[in-house]
N, C-alpha and C positions, 0 to 999 in steps of 0.2 A: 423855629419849630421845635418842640419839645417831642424827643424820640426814647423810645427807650431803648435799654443799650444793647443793641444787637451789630453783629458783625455785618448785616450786610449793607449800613449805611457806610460801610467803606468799600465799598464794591466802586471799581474804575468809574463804569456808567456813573456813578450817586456824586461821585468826585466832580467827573467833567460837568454833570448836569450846575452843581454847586456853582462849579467856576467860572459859569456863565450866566449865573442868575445870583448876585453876590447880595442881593438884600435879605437874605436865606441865613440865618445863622443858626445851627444846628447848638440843641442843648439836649443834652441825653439824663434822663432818671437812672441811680446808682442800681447796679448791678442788686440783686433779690429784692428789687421793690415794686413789686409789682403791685401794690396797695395805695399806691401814688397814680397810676395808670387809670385813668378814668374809664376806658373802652376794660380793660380788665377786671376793675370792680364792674360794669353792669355786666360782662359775661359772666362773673360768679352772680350775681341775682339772677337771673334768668336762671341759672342752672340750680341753682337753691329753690326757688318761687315756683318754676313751671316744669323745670326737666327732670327733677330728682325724683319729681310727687306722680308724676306722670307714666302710662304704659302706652306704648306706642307699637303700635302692629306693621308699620311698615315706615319707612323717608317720608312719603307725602304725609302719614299722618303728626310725625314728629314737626313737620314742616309748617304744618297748619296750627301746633301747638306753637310753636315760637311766633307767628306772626299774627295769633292771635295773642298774645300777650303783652306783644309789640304793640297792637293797637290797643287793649288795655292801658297799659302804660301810660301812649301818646295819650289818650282821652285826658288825662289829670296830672298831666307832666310839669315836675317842677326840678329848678333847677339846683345841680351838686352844690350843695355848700358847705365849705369846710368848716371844722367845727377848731380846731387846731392851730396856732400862730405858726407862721412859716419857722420861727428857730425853734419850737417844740418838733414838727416833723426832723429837723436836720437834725436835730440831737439825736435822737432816736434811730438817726441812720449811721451813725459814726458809733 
C-alpha cells in the first residue's frame, strides 16, 4: 500500500492490524509531496474547477456542486497518466 507519510499509520491498532495480515507492505511518499498523491491532486481540481468558481448558499448546495461535478467527470473519465520517468520525480524530491 502506498501511504502518505502521516503518523498515524503507526498507531498500535495499524501495527497489530499489519502483523496479522503480513502480505501488506506499507510504502509511504516523502514528506511535502503531496503532488505524488493522486486523491490530493484530484482534491485540488475540484477545488480549482468547481469550488473556487462557485457561490454557494448553504452545505447542501455546496454538496450538490461537488457531486455534480463528480458526475461530470465520471461521464468522460480517463485515466492519470504520468507524464514523467520515475527517476525524474525522485530527483526532484532529494
Amino acid at each position: 500500500m502506498i501511504l502518505d507519510n502521516d503518523g498515524t499509520h503507526n498507531h498500535p491498532s495499524v501495527k497489530a492490524w499489519l502483523e496479522k495480515h503480513p502480505r501488506f507492505n506499507l510504502h509511504f511518499t516523502p514528506t511535502s509531496s503531496s503532488r505524488l498523491n493522486l486523491v490530493e491532486r484530484w482534491f485540488g481540481e475540484i477545488t480549482r474547477k468547481r469550488i473556487r468558481r462557485g457561490i454557494f448558499k448553504s452545505v447542501q448546495e455546496l454538496v450538490a456542486a461537488i457531486e455534480e461535478y463528480i458526475r461530470y467527470k465520471n461521464e468522460d473519465s480517463k485515466p492519470f497518466v504520468w507524464t514523467k520517468k520515475v527517476e525524474q520525480i525522485l530527483e526532484k524530491e532529494h
